[in-house]
C-alpha positions, 0 to 999 in steps of 0.5 A: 392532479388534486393535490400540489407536488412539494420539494423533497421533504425530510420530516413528514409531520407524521401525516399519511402520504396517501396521494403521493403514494398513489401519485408515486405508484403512477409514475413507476407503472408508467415506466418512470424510474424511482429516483426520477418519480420521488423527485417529483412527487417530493418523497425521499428516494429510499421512501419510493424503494420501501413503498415499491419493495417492500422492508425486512424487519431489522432492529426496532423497525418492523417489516412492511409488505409492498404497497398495491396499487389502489387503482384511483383515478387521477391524471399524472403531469407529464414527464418527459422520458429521459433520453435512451442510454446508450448500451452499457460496454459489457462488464470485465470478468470478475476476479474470482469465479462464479457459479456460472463460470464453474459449470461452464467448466464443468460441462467443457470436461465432460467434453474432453476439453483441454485447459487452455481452451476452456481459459480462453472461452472464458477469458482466464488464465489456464493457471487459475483453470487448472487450480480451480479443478484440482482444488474442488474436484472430488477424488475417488478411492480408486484414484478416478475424480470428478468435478460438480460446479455446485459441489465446487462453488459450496467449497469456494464460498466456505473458505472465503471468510475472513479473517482466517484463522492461522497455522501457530494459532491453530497448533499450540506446539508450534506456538510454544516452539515459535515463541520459545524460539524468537525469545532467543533472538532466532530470526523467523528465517532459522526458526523455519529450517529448524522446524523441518529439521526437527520435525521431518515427517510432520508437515503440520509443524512446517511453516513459512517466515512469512507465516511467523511475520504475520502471525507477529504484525497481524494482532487480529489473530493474536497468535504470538505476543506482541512483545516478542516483535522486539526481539527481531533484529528489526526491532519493528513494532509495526511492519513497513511495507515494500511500496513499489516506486511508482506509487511512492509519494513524492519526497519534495515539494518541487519534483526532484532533477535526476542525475540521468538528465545532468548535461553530459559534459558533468559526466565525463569530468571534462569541464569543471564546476560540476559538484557533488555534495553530501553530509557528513554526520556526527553521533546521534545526528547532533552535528554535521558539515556538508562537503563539496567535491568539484567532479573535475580538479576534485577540489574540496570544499566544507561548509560549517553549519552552527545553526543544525542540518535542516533543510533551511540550515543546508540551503543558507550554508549551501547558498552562502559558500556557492555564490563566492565562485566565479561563474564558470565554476557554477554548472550542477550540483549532485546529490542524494536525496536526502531531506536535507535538500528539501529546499533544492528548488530554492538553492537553485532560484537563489544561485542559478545552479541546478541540482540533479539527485541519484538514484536510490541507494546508488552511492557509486553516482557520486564517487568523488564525493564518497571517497573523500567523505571516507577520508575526512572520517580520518579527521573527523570521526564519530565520537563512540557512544559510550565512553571508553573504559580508562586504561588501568596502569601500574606504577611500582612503589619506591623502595623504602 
């Protein structure tokens, strides 16, 4: 080779690279892939696929046919061959269907093969079988039909776009009735039933709640106005979505005991120093005390807290009042999993008492403690948000 092979170079200073073009073309007629023949020749890997296939205009840049090879002489380096791969696990079937699945299926009908057994050749589920015929057959007028995979597969790739546009963008009589409707504080549920009964035999103004949610949280189809979101009982400007637990991120910053690892002498009240806490909340979050009911004696303790009900608030009073127990008294503590408790790793290196959480929204898994928070509202009540009209008396005159 008359010409010495550089590292991969960014900027070529505008200089024609005529041999390592040749060099390149050399190593690919070779066998040698493209990403390995640029790293040795020193050209940028998206260069070796412009010279091998060639480039469609696009922009500024002009289209550019693919480089012959010029047939010089010249003695490439050795390149050791990469060791062989070994074969490739045959790729999973594609979610959706394609042009060879659909005239698999076409062939099978001809056949008189059932459903079942054209989903199992093809590793589907007789459901999507059964929706793919039914959907992109042709029905004659006579009641007879057939299934076309190229006629199918043209039908399959003309809905796939998106975004689609919706049912109430489409029909602005259902729009008007939609809006009008939610105006008045209708949830989309009602607004759905009085749709069909207003509209009986026209499937056209028939709709989904799901279809009104959307049409109010997905704004890339602007089909409703954005401000009647505050007319719905949430009140919800965006929606919040329904993750399943499993992939739910973890609440704390030490992973969370739960209550079906408590020993199981708290669970039977048969040994006291077995706690369950919670807070107890004043108007507008401003104020809280945090209870503390033993599971056995039910003995009550309440834990003043002047400095908020943070979570480093909550630990310190916790913390404070607990280490004035004697030790057979401390055992467990049980709690929601409220944030207050985001320190709970700490509360228990600090007084050696574990804290187990409940389920969510399982209030029954502290009883105690949510029977005498019940009755402490007597005692401290929410202060109501508004003041009170006064009472207007009225005092008669003295006789004159």
């Amino acid at each position: 080779m008359d010409f010495e092979i550089r590292e991969e170079r960014g900027n070529y200073g505008g200089k024609p690279l005529t041999r390592e073009r040749e060099a390149y073309l050399r190593l690919v007629d070779l066998g040698v892939s493209n990403t390995e023949a640029c790293r040795v020749v020193g050209i940028n890997r998206r260069t070796g696929t412009r010279w091998r296939y060639g480039r469609q205009a696009s922009g500024k840049k002009k289209a550019s046919a693919p480089i012959v090879d010029t047939g010089l002489p010249w003695e490439p380096r050795e390149v050791v061959p990469p060791p062989p791969a070994e074969a490739p696990e045959p790729a999973a079937p594609s979610r959706y269907l394609g042009e060879s699945d659909r005239i698999h299926i076409a062939d099978r009908l001809r056949e008189k093969a059932s459903i079942r057994t054209i989903a199992a050749e093809l590793d589907r589920s007789p459901s999507s079988i059964s929706r793919e015929v039914h959907r992109n057959r042709t029905v004659l007028s006579d009641g007879r039909w057939y299934y076309r995979p190229h006629a199918a597969q043209r039908r399959a790739d003309k809905r796939k776009p998106r975004p689609k546009p919706g049912k109430i963008g489409q029909n602005p009589e259902l729009r008007d009735f939609v809006q009008e409707h939610l105006a008045r504080r209708w949830s989309p549920e009602q607004i759905c039933h009085a749709l069909r009964r207003r509209f009986p035999n026209r499937p056209e103004m028939h709709v989904v709640h799901e279809t009104i949610y959307q049409a109010l949280y997905v704004q890339s189809r602007g089909e409703l106005k954005r401000e009647l979101t505050r007319a719905l009982r949430t009140g919800r400007a965006m929606r919040r979505p329904h993750r399943q637990a499993a992939s739910r991120r973890q609440r704390f910053p030490h992973p969370m005991v739960m209550i079906s690892e408590r020993p199981a002498e708290a669970a039977d009240r048969a040994v006291p120093g077995h706690w369950e806490g919670d807070l107890i909340v004043g108007t507008k979050s401003r104020s809280a005390i945090a209870t503390l009911v033993e599971r056995s004696t039910r003995y009550l303790m309440l834990v003043h807290l002047p400095h908020g009900h943070g979570a480093a608030a909550v630990r310190t009073a916790l913390a404070e009042t607990v280490q004035t127990l004697p030790p057979h008294l401390k055992r467990s503590l049980t709690w929601d999993q409220g944030t207050e408790m985001a320190y709970h790793h700490n509360f228990t290196v600090t007084t050696d008492v574990p804290v187990y959480f409940c389920a969510p929204a399982s209030p029954w898994q502290r009883g105690s403690n949510e029977n005498t928070n019940g009755l402490l509202r007597q005692y401290f009540p929410r202060a109501p948000t508004c003041p009170a009209t006064p009472v207007r008396t009225w005092t008669p005159s003295p006789p004159n």
